[in-house]
N, C-alpha and C positions, 0 to 999 in steps of 0.2 A: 504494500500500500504506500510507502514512503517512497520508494522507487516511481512509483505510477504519480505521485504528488509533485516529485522532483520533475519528471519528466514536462508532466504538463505546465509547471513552470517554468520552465525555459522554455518549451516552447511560445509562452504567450509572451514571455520578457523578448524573445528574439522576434518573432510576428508583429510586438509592436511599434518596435523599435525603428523598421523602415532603413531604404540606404542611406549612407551620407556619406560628400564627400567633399574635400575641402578644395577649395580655389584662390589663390594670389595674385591680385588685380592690382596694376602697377596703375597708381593715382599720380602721374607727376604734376598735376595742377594744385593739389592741395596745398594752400598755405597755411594753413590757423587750422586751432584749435574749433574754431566754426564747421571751416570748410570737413572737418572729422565729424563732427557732429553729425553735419546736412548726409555726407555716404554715407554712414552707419545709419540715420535713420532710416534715410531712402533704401537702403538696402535690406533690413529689417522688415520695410512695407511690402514685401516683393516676397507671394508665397512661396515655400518650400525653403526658405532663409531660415536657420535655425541659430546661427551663433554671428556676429561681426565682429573684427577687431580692426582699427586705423593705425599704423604703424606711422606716424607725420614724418620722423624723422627717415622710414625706409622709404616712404611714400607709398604704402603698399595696403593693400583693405584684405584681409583676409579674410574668408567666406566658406561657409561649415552650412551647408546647404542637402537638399535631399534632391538627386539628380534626376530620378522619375519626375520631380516634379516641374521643376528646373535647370535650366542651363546657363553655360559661363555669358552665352552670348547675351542672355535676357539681363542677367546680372550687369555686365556691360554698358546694357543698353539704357539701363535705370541710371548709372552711375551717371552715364553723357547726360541723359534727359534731366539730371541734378546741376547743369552747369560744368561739373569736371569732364577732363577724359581718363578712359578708362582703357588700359592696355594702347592698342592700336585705333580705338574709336575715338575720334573726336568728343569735344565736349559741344553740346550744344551749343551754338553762336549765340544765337536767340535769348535764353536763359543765362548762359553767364556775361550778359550786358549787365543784367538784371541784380547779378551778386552786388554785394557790400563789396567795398573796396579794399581790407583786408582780404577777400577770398579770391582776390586777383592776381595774376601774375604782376608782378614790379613793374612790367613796362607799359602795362596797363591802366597803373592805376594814377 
């Protein structure tokens, strides 16, 4: 009976647990402690995003996400539509007019 009880615990622990897999998204527009904020929220908003972390000084967002649900590209895609760029994506033109001036590049602002 304990064997049968073990068993089916782990199975539900491992069934519910779902995949995950982690991603490192090179942010080199982040400047501040803002601009860390606005990824990681925006990034957070974006189903199957399960952990963030903004590294300012690597410039790097790292992303603990669940890959059925989501991809690197969608995550990406969030980040640009935040104003930054993200890996090889542009930041959006549009919206990073839009940022505060701390969250601009120097020559920008």
């Amino acid at each position: 009976m304990k064997k049968l009880f073990l068993i089916m615990s782990l199975l539900v622990i491992v069934g519910c647990k779902g995949e995950v897999a982690k991603a490192e998204i090179n942010v080199p527009t982040a400047q501040c402690g803002m601009c860390a904020n606005t990824i990681s929220h925006t990034l957070k908003s974006v189903d199957g995003v399960k952990k963030v972390n903004v590294d300012l000084g690597a410039k790097v967002a790292t992303v603990i996400f669940d890959p059925t649900v989501v991809k690197v590209v969608n995550l990406e895609s969030a980040i640009s539509n935040a104003g930054y760029q993200a890996n090889e994506t542009p930041a959006n033109a549009e919206v990073y007019k839009t940022l505060p001036g701390c969250c601009k590049l120097p020559a920008d602002r």
